[in-house]
C-alpha positions in Angstrom: 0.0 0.0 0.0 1.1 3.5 -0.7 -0.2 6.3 1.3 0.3 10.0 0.8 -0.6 12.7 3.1 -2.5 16.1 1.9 -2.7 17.7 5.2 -4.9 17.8 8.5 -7.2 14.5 8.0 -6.7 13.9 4.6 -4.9 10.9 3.2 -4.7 9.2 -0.4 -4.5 5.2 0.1 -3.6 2.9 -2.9 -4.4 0.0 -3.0 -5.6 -2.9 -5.4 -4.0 -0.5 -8.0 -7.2 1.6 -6.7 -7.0 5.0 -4.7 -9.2 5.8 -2.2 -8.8 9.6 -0.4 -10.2 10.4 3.1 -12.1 13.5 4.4 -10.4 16.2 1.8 -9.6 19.5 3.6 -6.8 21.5 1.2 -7.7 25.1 -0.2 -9.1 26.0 3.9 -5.7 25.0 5.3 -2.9 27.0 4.8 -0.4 24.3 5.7 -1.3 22.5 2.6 -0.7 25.2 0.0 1.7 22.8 -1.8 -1.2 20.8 -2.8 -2.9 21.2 -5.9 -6.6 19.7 -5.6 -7.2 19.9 -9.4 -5.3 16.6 -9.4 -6.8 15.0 -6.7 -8.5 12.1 -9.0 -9.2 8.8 -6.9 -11.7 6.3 -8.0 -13.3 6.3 -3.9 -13.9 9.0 -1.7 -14.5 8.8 1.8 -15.8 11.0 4.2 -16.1 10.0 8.0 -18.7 13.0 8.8 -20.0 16.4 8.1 -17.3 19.1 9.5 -16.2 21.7 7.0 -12.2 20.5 7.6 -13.5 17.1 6.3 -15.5 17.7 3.1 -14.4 21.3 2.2 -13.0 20.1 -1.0 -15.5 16.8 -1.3 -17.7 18.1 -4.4 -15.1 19.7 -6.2 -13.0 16.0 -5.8 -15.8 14.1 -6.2 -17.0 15.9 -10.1 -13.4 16.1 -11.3 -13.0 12.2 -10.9 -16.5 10.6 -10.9 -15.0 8.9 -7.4 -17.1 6.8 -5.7 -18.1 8.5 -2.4 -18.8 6.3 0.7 -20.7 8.3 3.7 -23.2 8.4 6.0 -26.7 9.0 4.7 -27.8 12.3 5.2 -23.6 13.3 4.0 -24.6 11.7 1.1 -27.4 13.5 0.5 -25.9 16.7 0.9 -23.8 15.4 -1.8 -26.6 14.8 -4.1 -28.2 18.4 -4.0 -24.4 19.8 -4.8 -24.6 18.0 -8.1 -23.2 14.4 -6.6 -24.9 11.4 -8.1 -22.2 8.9 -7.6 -22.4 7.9 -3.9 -23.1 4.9 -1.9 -25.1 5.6 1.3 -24.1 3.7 4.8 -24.4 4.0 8.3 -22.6 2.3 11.5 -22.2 -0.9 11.2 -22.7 -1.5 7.5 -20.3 -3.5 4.8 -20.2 -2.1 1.1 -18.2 -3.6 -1.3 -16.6 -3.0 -4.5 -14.0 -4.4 -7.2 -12.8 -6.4 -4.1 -12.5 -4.2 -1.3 -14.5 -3.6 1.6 -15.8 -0.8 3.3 -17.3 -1.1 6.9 -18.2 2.1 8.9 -17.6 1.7 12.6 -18.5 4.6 15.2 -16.7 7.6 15.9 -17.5 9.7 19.2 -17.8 13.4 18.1 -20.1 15.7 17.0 -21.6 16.1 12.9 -23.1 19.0 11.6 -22.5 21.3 8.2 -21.6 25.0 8.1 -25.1 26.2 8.4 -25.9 24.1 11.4 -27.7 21.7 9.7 -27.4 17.9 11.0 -25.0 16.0 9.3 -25.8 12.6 10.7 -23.9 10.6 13.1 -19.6 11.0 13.0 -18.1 7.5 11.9 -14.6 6.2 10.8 -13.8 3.5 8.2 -12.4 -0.3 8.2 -10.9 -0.7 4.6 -10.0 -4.3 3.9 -9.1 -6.3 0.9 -7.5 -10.0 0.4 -4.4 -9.1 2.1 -4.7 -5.4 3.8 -6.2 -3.9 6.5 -6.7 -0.7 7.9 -8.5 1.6 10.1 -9.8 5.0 9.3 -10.6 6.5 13.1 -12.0 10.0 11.5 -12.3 12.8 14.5 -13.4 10.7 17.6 -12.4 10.3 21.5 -11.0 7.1 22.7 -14.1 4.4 23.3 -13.6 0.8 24.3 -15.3 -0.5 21.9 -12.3 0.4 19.8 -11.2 -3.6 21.1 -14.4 -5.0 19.4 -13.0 -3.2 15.8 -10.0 -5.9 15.6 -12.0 -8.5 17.5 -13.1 -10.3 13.9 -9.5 -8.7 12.0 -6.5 -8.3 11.9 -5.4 -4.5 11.4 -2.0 -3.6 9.7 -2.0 0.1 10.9 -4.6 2.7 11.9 -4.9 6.8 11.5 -5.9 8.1 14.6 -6.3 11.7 15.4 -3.6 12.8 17.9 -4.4 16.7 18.3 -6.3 16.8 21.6 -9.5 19.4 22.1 -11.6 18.6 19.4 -10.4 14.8 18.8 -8.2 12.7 21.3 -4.7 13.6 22.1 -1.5 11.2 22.1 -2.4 9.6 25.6 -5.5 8.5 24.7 -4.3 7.4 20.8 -2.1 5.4 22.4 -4.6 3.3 25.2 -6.5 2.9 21.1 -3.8 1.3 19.5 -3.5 -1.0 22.3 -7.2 -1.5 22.1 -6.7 -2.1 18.0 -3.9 -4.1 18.6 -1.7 -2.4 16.2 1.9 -1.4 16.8 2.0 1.2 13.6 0.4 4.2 13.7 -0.3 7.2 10.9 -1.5 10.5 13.1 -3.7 12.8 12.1 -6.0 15.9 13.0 -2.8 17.4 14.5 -1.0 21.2 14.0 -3.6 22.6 11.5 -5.4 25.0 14.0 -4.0 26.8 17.3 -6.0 24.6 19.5 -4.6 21.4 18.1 -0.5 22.1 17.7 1.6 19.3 19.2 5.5 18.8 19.7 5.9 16.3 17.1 9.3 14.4 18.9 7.6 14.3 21.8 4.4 12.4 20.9 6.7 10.2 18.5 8.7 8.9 22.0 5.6 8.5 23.8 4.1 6.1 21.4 7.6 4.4 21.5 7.7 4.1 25.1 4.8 1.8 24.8 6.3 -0.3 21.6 3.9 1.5 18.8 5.7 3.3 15.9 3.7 6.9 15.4 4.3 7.9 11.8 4.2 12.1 11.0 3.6 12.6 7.4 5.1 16.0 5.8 2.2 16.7 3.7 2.8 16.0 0.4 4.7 12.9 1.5 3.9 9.6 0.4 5.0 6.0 2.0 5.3 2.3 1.4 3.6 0.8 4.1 
């Protein structure tokens, strides 16, 4: 798998010579000026809930490519009155699959709501598995323990949790969920992009050490083999 980083909580995931992006957030963040979103083109687009730093750039990704887009009902709703008719509506709990890949939504704790204070259904994160990988999408959520019952029926390869603290959890708690995951590689997100959410980046790297789990900090623009 190759993953590349666009900022904030947005990743690009290849895999089964398929891409699949997560909850784009570009033109709003300054740190991610190096990032053209004209050339965002993957063939799935997921979005873990309704916040503006998840699906600022969502409509304009999901036209340009004729992505797939995988969300919670009433997200993909919204979708379809912006012009959106290429989605597949799910809800926690559910399985969709395509071309060989699933795509199961577990819950997230957080809040959901678009910019006009509208409802934006329930927050929720993503399992994405094919016949050899694993991995879990957290989007913006506090620690829960039901986090346990997420790798009770799988085996994960790595997870993105948010790290930032205040509006998601911070590194302690990231770190009592990958224990609960059962993974010992982690990619953080949902760190450093606002005031409220800056982190010393060396210093939540040796924490996760201390406890035997690799934290990964993407420049963005960066992309892996993992």
């Amino acid at each position: 798998m190759r993953v590349t980083f666009y900022g904030h909580a947005c990743f690009k995931v290849e895999l089964n010579n398929k891409s699949i992006v997560f909850d784009p957030f570009i033109r709003g963040n300054e740190l991610a000026n190096n990032i053209e979103v004209a050339d965002i083109k993957p063939d799935y687009l997921l979005l873990s809930h309704a916040h503006s730093d998840h699906i600022a750039d969502a409509v304009e990704i999901a036209k340009q490519s004729n992505a797939s887009a995988y969300a919670v009902y009433e997200l993909c709703m919204w979708l379809n009155k912006k012009g959106i008719s290429n989605f597949h509506p799910m809800n926690i709990g559910g399985t969709a699959h395509s071309e060989n890949i699933c795509f199961t939504m577990t819950p997230a704790i957080h809040s959901s709501s678009f910019e006009d204070g509208s409802y934006g259904g329930v927050a929720g994160g993503f399992v994405v598995q094919n016949e050899t990988n694993c991995f879990y999408y957290a989007g913006d959520t506090a620690l829960f323990s039901d986090m346990s019952l997420i790798s009770s029926k799988r085996e994960l390869d790595f997870a993105f949790l948010p790290i930032g603290d205040n509006f998601t959890m911070g590194v302690t708690d990231a770190i009592e969920s990958a224990k609960l995951l059962g993974v010992n590689k982690i990619i953080g997100m949902h760190y450093d992009t606002f005031g409220y959410i800056k982190i010393n980046h060396q210093e939540a790297i040796n924490q996760f050490k201390t406890e035997g789990i690799e934290l990964i900090l993407l420049e963005i623009g960066q992309t892996i083999e993992i």
